[in-house]
C-alpha positions in Angstrom: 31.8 -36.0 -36.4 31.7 -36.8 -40.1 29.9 -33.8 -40.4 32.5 -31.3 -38.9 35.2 -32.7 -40.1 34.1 -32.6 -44.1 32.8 -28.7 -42.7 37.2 -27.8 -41.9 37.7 -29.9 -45.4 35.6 -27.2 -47.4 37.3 -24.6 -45.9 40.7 -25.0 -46.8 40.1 -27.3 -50.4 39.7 -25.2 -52.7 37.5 -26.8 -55.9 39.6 -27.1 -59.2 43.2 -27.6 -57.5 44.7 -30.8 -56.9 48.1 -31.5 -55.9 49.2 -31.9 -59.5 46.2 -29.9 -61.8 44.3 -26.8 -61.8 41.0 -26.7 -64.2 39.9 -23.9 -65.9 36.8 -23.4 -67.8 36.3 -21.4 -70.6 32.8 -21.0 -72.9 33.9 -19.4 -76.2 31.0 -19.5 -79.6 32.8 -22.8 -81.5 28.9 -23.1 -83.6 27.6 -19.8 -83.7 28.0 -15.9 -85.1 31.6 -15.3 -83.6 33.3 -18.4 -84.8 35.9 -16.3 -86.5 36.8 -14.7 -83.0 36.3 -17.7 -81.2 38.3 -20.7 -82.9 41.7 -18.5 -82.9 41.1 -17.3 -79.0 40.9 -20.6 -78.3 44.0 -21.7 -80.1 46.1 -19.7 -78.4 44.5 -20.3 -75.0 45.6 -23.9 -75.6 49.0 -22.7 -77.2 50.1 -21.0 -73.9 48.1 -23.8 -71.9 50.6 -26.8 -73.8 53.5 -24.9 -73.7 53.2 -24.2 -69.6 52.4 -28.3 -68.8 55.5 -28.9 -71.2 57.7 -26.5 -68.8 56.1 -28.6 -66.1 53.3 -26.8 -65.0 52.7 -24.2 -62.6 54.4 -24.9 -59.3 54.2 -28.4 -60.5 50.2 -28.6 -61.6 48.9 -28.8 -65.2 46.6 -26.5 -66.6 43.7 -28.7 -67.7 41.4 -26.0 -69.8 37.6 -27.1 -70.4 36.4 -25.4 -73.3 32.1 -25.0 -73.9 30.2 -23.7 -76.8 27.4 -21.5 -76.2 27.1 -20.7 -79.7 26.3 -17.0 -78.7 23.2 -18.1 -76.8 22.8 -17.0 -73.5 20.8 -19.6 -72.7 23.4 -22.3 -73.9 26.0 -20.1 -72.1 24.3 -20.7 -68.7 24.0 -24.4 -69.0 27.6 -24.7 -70.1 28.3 -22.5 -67.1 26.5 -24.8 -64.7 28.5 -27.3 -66.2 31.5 -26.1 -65.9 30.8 -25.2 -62.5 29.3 -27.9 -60.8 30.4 -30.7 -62.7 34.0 -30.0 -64.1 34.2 -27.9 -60.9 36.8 -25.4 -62.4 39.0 -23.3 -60.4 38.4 -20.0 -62.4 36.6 -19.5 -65.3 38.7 -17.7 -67.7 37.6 -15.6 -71.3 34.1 -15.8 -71.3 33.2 -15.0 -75.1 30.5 -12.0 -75.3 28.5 -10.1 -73.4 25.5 -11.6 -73.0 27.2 -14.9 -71.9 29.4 -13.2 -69.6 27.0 -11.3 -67.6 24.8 -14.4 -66.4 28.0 -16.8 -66.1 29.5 -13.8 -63.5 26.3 -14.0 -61.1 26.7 -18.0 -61.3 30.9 -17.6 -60.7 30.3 -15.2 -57.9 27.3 -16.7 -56.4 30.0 -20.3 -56.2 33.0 -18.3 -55.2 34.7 -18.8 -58.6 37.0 -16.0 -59.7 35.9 -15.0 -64.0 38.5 -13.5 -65.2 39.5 -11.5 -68.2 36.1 -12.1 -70.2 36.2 -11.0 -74.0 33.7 -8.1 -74.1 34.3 -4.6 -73.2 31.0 -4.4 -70.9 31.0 -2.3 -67.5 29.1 -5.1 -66.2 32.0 -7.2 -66.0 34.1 -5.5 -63.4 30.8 -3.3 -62.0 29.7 -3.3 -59.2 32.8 -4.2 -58.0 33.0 -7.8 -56.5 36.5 -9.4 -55.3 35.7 -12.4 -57.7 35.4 -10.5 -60.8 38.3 -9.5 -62.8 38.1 -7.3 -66.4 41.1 -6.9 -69.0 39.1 -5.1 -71.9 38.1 -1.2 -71.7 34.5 -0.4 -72.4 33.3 1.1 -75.2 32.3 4.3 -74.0 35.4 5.5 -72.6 37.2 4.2 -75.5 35.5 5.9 -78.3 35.5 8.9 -76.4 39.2 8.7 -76.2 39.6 7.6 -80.1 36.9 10.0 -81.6 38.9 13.1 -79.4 41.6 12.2 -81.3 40.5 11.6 -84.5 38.7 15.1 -84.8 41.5 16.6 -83.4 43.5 15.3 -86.3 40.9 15.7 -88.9 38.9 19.5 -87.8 35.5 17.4 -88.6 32.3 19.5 -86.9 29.7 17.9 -87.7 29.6 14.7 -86.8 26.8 11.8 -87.6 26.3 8.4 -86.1 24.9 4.7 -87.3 24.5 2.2 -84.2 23.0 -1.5 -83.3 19.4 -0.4 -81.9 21.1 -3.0 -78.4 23.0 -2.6 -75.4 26.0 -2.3 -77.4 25.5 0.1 -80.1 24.1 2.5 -76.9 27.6 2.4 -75.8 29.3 3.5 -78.8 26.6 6.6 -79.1 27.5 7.3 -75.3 31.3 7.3 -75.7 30.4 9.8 -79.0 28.0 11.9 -76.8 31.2 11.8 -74.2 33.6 12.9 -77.0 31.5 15.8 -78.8 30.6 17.3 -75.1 34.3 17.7 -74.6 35.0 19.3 -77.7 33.7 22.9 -78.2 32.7 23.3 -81.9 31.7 19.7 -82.9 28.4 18.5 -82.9 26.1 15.2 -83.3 23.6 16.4 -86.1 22.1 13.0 -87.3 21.6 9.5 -85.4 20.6 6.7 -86.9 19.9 3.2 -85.7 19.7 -0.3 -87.0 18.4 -4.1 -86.0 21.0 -6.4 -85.6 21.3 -8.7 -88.5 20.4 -5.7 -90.9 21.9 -6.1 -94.3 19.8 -3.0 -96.1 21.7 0.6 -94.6 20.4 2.6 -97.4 18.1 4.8 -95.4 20.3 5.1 -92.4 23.1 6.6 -94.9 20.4 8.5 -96.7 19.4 10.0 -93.3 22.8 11.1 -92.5 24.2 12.6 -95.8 21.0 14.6 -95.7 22.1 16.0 -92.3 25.4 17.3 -94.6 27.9 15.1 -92.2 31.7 15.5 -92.3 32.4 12.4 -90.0 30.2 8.9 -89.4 30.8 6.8 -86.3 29.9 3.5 -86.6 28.5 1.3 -83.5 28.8 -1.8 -85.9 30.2 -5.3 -85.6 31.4 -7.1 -88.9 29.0 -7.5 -91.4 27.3 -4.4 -90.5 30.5 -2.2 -90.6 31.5 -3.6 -94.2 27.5 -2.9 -95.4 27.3 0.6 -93.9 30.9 1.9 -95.4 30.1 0.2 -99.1 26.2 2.3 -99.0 28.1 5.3 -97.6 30.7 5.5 -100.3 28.2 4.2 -103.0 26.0 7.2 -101.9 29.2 9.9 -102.6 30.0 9.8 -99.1 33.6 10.5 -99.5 34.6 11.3 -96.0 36.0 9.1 -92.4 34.2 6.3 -91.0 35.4 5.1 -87.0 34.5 2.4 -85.0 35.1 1.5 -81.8 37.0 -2.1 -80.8 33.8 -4.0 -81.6 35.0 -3.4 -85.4 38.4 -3.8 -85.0 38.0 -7.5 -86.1 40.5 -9.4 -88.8 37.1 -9.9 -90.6 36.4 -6.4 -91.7 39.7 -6.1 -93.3 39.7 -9.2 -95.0 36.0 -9.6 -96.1 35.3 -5.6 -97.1 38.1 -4.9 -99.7 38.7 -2.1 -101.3 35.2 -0.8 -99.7 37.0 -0.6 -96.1 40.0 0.7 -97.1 40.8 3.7 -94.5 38.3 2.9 -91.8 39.1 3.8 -88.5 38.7 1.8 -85.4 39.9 1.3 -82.0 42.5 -1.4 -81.2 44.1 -3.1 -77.8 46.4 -4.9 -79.6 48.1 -5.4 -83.0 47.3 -7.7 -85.4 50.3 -9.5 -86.4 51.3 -10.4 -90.0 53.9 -12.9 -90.3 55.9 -11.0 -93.2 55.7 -7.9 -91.7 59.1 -5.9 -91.6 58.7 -4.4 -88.0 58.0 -7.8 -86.5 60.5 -9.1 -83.6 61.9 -12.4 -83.6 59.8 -13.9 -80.4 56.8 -12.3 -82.7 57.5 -14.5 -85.8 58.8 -17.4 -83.5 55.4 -17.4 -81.6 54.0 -17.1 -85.0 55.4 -20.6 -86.9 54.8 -22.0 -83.7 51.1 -21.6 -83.7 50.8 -22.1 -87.5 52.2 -25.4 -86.8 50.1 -26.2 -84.6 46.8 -25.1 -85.6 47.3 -24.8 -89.9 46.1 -21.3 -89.6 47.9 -17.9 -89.0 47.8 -16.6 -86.3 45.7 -13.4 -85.4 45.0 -10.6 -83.2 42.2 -13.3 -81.1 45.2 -16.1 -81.1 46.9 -13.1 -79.1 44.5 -12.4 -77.1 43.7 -15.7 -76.1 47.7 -16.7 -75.8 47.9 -13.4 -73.3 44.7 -14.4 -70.9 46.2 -17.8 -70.0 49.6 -16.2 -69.7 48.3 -13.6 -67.2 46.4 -16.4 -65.3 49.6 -17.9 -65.5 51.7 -15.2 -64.0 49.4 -14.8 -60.7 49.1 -18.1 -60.0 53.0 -18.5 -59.8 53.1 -15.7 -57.6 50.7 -17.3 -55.6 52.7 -20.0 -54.8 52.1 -23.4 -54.1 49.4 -22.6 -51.5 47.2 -22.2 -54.4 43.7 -21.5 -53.7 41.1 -18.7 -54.1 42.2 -15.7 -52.3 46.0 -16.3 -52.7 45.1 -16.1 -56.9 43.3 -12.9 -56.3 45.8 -11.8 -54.1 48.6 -12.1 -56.1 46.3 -10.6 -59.1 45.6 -7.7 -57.3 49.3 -6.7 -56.5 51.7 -8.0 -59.9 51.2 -5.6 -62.7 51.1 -8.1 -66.2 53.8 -5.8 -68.8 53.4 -5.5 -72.3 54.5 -8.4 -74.1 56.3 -8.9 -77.4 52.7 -9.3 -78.9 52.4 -5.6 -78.6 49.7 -6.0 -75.9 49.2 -3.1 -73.0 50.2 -3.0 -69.2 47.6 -4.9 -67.4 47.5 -3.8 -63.9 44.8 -4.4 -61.2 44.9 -3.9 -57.0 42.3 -3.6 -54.0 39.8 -2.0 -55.4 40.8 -1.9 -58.9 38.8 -4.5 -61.1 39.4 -3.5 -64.7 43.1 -4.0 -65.5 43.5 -1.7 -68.8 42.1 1.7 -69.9 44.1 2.2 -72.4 43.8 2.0 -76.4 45.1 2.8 -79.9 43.9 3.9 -83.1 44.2 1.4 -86.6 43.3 2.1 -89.9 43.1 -0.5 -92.7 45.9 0.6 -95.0 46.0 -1.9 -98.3 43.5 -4.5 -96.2 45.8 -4.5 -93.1 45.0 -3.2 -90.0 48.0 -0.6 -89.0 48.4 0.9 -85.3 48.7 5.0 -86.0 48.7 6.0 -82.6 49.8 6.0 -79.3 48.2 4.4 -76.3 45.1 6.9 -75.4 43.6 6.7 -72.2 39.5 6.0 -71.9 
């Protein structure tokens, strides 16, 4: 009898939710290569997290939020997701920090029955093939450079066009969305491609390579480092016209650590990044801004938004779910409330039935006197 009766018990519990506390998970890179990212995303998941158990909760449960550190190593990233699976027993595992982590931690999440939602990486992988479980809020890089690069040579008449990519899954995706772009536009071309190893420091060749192919306009499938190397051998070569990159270089980094060298660059952007003494901010902007340099003794940046927005959006659904809180009421109620833009300048998030990736929709930055500054519109991917 024991046995049937603890067989109706699994059916309607629903692991992570008690009567007063829902746990989340989260593994983010607190040790490793995107430290920089991953300490602010984490502040501000813990921001919004504080500020909803102060309001008392949702539907009257605390968020309790586990944080893990993979250090950027998948194989850390799947023993923290075990973890956070089996032993913290989470009820949605929520921001999952890079690619490489989130693509093993979604097989894990889906094979348990745990929605992972919103993870930070713009891979297809994490809303395709489509499973219920698996939620996406960033666009991938293909579409989005497409989009951006459209644009750009639009704006700029460049023809010939010359690219510099990580020799990795990701770099591939930023010389598909160019391939994408150039086939749409009559008159452009791709005259030189050039590749790199991750962790390169030495882009002399690579640059050599594409100024000898007499480009007009260099995409860049680079992160941080690489971006602010490739741009300084590029201009110290005579190169004297536009770099882009897609969101993977859209990073506070590259405009803080690359100077005057960066100056200009071009890169694709989801949302702003706020600077407290900024003219155009709004007051909930510079509120929310005091607030978390109170809190955390840093300012806040454009990955303190992003990780402020993904518990907010968790937030949102799970209200709308009610307080017969469980698995499909969550996905439910994700699938059929929009998330609008916020005052942090972030897109409409929208997903339904069948629709698994909540926002195709970017702008263009440019680092004007080492700040990033929006210049355009939303553009679709």
């Amino acid at each position: 009898a024991s046995m049937a009766s603890s067989g109706v018990f699994a059916q309607t519990a629903t692991q992570g939710v008690t009567k007063d506390q829902i746990v989340l998970g989260h593994i983010g890179d607190l040790s490793g290569p995107l430290v920089s990212l991953s300490k602010p995303s984490v502040n501000g998941m813990r921001m919004r997290v504080k500020e909803i158990n102060d309001q008392g909760g949702i539907n009257g449960r605390k968020i309790k939020l586990n944080v893990e550190d993979s250090g950027y190593d998948p194989k850390k990233g799947v023993l923290a997701a075990q973890k956070l699976l089996t032993q913290d027993k989470v009820f949605a595992m929520i921001g999952t920090l890079g690619t490489v982590i989130s693509l093993p931690t979604i097989q894990l999440c889906v094979q348990r029955g745990v929605p992972h939602l919103f993870p930070i990486t713009a891979h297809h992988g994490n809303y395709e093939p489509f499973h219920k479980l698996k939620f996406a809020s960033f666009p991938p890089y293909p579409e989005t450079t497409a989009a951006g690069l459209k644009e750009m040579l639009r704006q700029k008449g460049a023809k010939r066009i010359g690219i510099l990519y990580q020799d990795d899954e990701f770099g591939l995706e930023i010389l598909r969305g160019t391939e994408m772009a150039l086939k749409a536009m009559p008159g452009t071309e791709l005259v030189e491609k050039t590749s790199y190893k991750r962790g390169a420091t030495d882009f002399s060749s690579q640059m050599q390579k594409l100024l000898a192919a007499k480009v007009d306009f260099i995409v860049l499938g680079t992160i941080i480092r690489e971006t602010i190397g490739a741009i300084a051998t590029g201009r110290k070569m005579g190169y004297a016209g536009d770099f882009f990159g897609s969101s993977a270089a859209y990073m506070p980094a590259v405009a803080k650590a690359g100077g005057k060298v960066v100056e200009g660059f071009y890169a694709m952007s989801e949302a702003p990044t706020p600077y407290r003494d900024d003219p155009k901010n709004n007051k909930l902007l510079n509120d929310w801004m005091d607030r978390y340099k109170e809190e955390y003794k840093e300012d806040a940046d454009l990955w303190s938004v992003v990780g402020w927005v993904l518990i907010d959006m968790f937030t949102k659904a799970a209200e709308k779910a009610g307080a017969g809180l469980n698995t499909d009421s969550f996905v439910k109620a994700l699938e059929s409330n929009p998330y609008p833009r916020t005052f942090l300048g972030t897109p409409d998030y929208a997903w339904g039935p069948d629709k698994r990736l909540g926002n195709t929709q970017m702008r263009i930055a440019q680092i004007q006197n080492g700040r990033w500054v929006t210049i355009s519109d939303f553009l679709k991917g």
